[in-house]
C-alpha angles and dihedrals in degrees: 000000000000087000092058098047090073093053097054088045093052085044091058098036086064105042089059087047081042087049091046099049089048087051091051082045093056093041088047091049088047096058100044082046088052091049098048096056081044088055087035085057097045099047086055096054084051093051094050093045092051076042088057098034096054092037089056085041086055087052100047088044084052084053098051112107092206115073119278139190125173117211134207108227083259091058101240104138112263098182135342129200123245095249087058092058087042095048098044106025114236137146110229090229085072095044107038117098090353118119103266092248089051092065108115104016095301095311081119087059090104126162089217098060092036091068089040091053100034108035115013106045101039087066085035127063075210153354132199145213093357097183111231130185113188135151102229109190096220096054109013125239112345135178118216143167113220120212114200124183130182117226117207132203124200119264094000104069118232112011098184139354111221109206107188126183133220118195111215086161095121096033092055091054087046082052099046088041085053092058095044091050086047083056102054097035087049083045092051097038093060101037086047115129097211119067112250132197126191113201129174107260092217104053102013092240111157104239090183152333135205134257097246086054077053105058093028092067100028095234117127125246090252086053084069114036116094089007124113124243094250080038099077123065087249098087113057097189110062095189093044089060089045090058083045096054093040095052088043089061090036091046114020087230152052137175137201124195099190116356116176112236136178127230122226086252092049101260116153112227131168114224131190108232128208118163128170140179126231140143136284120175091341082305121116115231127174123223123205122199104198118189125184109224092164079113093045091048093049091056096049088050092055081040087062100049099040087048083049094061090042097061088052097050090044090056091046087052088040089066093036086052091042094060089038089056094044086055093037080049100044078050094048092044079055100050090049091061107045084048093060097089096041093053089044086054098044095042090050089044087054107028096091090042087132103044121077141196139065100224110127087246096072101030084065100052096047075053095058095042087049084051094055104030100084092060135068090246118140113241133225110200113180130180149135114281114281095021091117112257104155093063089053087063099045085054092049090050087038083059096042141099095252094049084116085077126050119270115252126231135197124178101210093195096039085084141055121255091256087051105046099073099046083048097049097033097028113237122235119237112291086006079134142355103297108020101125090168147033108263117202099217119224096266095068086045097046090050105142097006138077126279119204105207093200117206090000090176088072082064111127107238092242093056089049100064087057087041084060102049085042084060093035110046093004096234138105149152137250127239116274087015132106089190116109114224114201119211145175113225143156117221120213107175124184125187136171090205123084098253091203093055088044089052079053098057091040091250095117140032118264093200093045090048088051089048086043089052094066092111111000123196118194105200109209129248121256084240086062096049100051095139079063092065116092089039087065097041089049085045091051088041094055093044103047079040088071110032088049092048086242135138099222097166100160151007132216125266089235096049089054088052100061091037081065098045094048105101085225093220085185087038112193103358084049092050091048091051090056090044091048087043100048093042091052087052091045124115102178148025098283113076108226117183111265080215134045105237109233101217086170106063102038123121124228114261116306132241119234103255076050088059098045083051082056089057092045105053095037092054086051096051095051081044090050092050092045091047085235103304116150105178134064145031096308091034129126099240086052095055090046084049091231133130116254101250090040087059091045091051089054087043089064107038091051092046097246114160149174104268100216096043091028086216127120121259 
């Protein structure tokens, strides 16, 4: 029993050191575990910090103007900024989470870069302006400096790699074009032909000169430089370049025509001298163009003096000239009038050149037109159609006075009744429907001159009353005008109507046909010239001959003969048109008529209202065969060889109408 009592009490004695080390374990336990979720804690507030950090530098990267990607150590694109999306033109589903040099399809595999990623910031936190030149296929060549900087993280080494552009594209071509600016200013400056000088505009020192200034004075580089402008020998006058100087800074600019400098070796010269200010680099310089006209001086000089001379000379010859002229004048009065005679002879042996025949009709009305056609006297010539009245009229005005302008015609039944007054009176701009623009009339044009008024019986009534004061007081007014115009014209009128019947039945005035009859011609009828006859038809042979290419060199007896029974009612025009006709239709040297004459069953001559009935059933039956149609080649106004409107005048004046409107044309 007393052996067992000691090993209780050690028993004891160890569970309770036992107890107490597994109390100091626990506490111990209990403590490390309290650390750890102190350190857990901790490293969560640290991860949400670097969370919220990276998450506000994302959004400042998203914020930089400039381009920005941010890079894992391993250099997959993490993020990238939208300018860099905008400047180089990729999508981020092509960036994001690629190798940098795999963007864009490798064009970011750049050997540049390359060397910046791989080899220099690895051994750098950061590295600035590395210069890169690359073609990119997107964008085009661009220069960039790229700006890389390494991000650490406690305890892991680096966290992010931030890679940002710069584009000096377009510096480095201002650049570049600067340089190339300096060269050729610097080029131009020194091959210059006038001498330059190039002065600070704030203390007038001279900052350099060019070689041609140089060489022009005679002073070195190193003469000018530093100096002032009065400082140098050149300028004389050191006030006077003072002034210069002062107005150059007021003004910005100041000119010589002709200043007086000095050489180095004492020359005189004259320059001219043009100097401006402008800016270099925000600092004011002053450049002086300097040209030597001592030369060009010199010359005018001699100019003057030889001009001078010249103007001496030039008023000795002018008197000479003046006396020559009185006796060349006196000669030429001289000539004039022993010429007289010759021109009067020539002129009577050519005056009547168009108009053929010997017969004593006609010989005495070429008498009477000789006899007025040295006055002013208005002439009556009257007619049947085709004698040739016209012609009668061209040899008055020939004979005239006023031969030295054209004569003036006007068809008075060439044009309608609305037309015939604007074209004889002009009309001014809007005087009617139609008038765009201002007419002069015939009468202005015909000032000084003679107006043949051609078939004046056609003439509407109420032309005719301003026809008449033209003729009584020569004056009128245009269409559409208040304004009087005064003129001085002859009138020659011809008409194939008997003007005295026409003033019985009201068609014509009787007071304009009084003022008409001042000095009548009756041309006579083909029927009363028939001795006349085979000149006209060897004058119409030889003519259509040699416009037809033909030799027509005869024409039977018998042929004449007929030619001179035939009453001519269209008298000479009809007889040309069977000549022409018959020449055309010819095939050998002995003219034949194209048409038999029907002697038989010719009228006498017909009145005038019978040949207006002619007219008028010729121009129906041409109508008929063209069903009424004017206008064309097949049309009725080309076979009567007359112009449209022409055809449609003479429609209505002779009542020829459409039968199933019963309107004119």
């Amino acid at each position: 029993m007393k052996r067992k009592a000691p090993a209780k009490h050690q028993c004891l004695t160890k569970v309770e050191e036992l107890q107490a080390r597994l109390y100091d374990t626990e506490r111990r336990l209990q403590e490390a575990g309290e650390k750890l979720q102190a350190e857990i804690a901790e490293r969560k507030r640290a991860d949400e910090t670097f969370k919220k950090a990276q998450e506000y530098t994302e959004s400042i990267v998203e914020t930089i103007r400039e381009p920005l990607v941010v890079l894992a150590p391993n250099l997959k694109v993490i993020s990238a900024n939208r300018s860099f999306y905008e400047t180089f033109r990729v999508a981020p589903e092509e960036t994001v989470g690629r190798f940098i040099f795999d963007v864009g399809h490798h064009e970011w595999d750049i050997p540049a870069l390359r060397e910046l990623l791989e080899e220099i910031v690895p051994r750098n936190t950061y590295f600035n302006d590395f210069e890169v030149d690359h073609p990119f296929q997107r964008i085009g060549r661009k220069r960039v400096l790229l700006n890389a900087r390494r991000i650490y993280r406690e305890g892991k080494g680096t966290e992010r790699i931030l890679l940002a552009f710069e584009d000096i594209t377009d510096q480095k071509q201002m650049e570049e074009a600067l340089i190339i600016s300096e060269m050729r200013y610097r080029r131009l400056f020194e091959t210059a032909q006038d001498g330059i000088l190039i002065i600070d505009a704030e203390t007038g020192q001279i900052s350099d000169a060019n070689p041609f200034l140089v060489e022009m004075l005679g002073y070195s580089h190193e003469d000018f430089l530093g100096k002032k402008l009065w400082e140098i020998g050149v300028f004389k006058d050191i006030e006077a370049s003072k002034a210069t100087f002062l107005e150059l800074q007021d003004k910005g600019y100041a000119r010589y025509n002709d200043l007086p400098l000095e050489t180095r070796d004492g020359r005189p010269m004259a320059v001219e001298f043009v100097s401006n200010v402008y800016l270099v680099n925000h600092h004011r310089v002053i450049q002086c163009n300097i040209r030597d006209i001592t030369e060009r001086k010199h010359i005018a000089e001699v100019l003057r003096r030889t001009n001078d001379e010249l103007e001496r000379r030039v008023e000795e010859r002018t008197v000479e000239l003046k006396t020559a002229l009185s006796e060349i004048k006196a000669m030429k009065d001289q000539l004039e009038i022993e010429n007289i005679y010759f021109r009067r002879e020539n002129k009577m042996k050519h005056r009547f050149d168009n108009i053929i025949g010997q017969s004593d009709g006609l010989k005495y009305v070429l008498y009477r037109a000789e006899q007025v056609a040295p006055a002013n006297t208005t002439v009556l010539i009257l007619g049947e159609t085709g004698t040739g009245k016209e012609l009668i009229a061209a040899a008055i005005h020939d004979m005239s006075p006023r031969k030295e302008r054209p004569l003036f015609t006007v068809n008075c039944a060439a044009l309608p009744g609305n037309l015939i007054e604007s074209e004889l009176f002009g009309r001014e701009k809007g005087a009617f429907t139609g008038a765009d623009t201002r007419q002069i009339g015939r009468f202005e044009v015909a000032n000084g001159s003679t107006l043949c008024l051609d078939e004046i019986g056609e003439l509407p009534l109420e032309v005719q009353a301003k026809l008449l004061r033209v003729i009584q007081h020569n004056e009128f007014e245009r269409l559409g005008s208040s304004h009087t115009i005064k003129v001085d014209v002859r009138i020659v009128a011809t008409t194939n109507r008997n003007l005295e019947e026409e003033v019985r039945k009201g068609r014509f005035r009787q007071d304009l046909y009084y003022r008409l009859n001042v000095f009548p011609i009756t041309v006579p009828p083909l029927r009363q010239r028939r001795e006349d006859i085979p000149l006209l038809v060897e004058a119409f042979i030889e003519s259509y001959s040699r416009k037809l290419g033909k030799r027509i060199t005869s024409i039977q007896k018998e042929t004449m003969t007929a030619l001179q029974d035939y009453p001519w009612p269209g008298n000479v025009r009809e007889l040309e048109s069977i000549i022409e006709r018959s020449a055309i239709l010819c095939h050998g040297p002995i003219l034949h008529l194209a048409d038999k004459l029907e002697l038989s069953t010719l009228q006498p001559f017909p009145a005038v209202q019978t040949l207006e009935e002619t007219e008028r059933n010729q121009i129906l039956k041409i109508l008929s065969e063209t069903r009424w149609r004017i206008e064309g080649k097949d049309g009725a106004a080309a076979i009567l060889s007359l112009h449209p409107s022409t055809l449609r005048a003479r429609m209505h004046k002779l009542g020829i109408a459409r039968p199933e409107t019963n309107e004119p044309d």
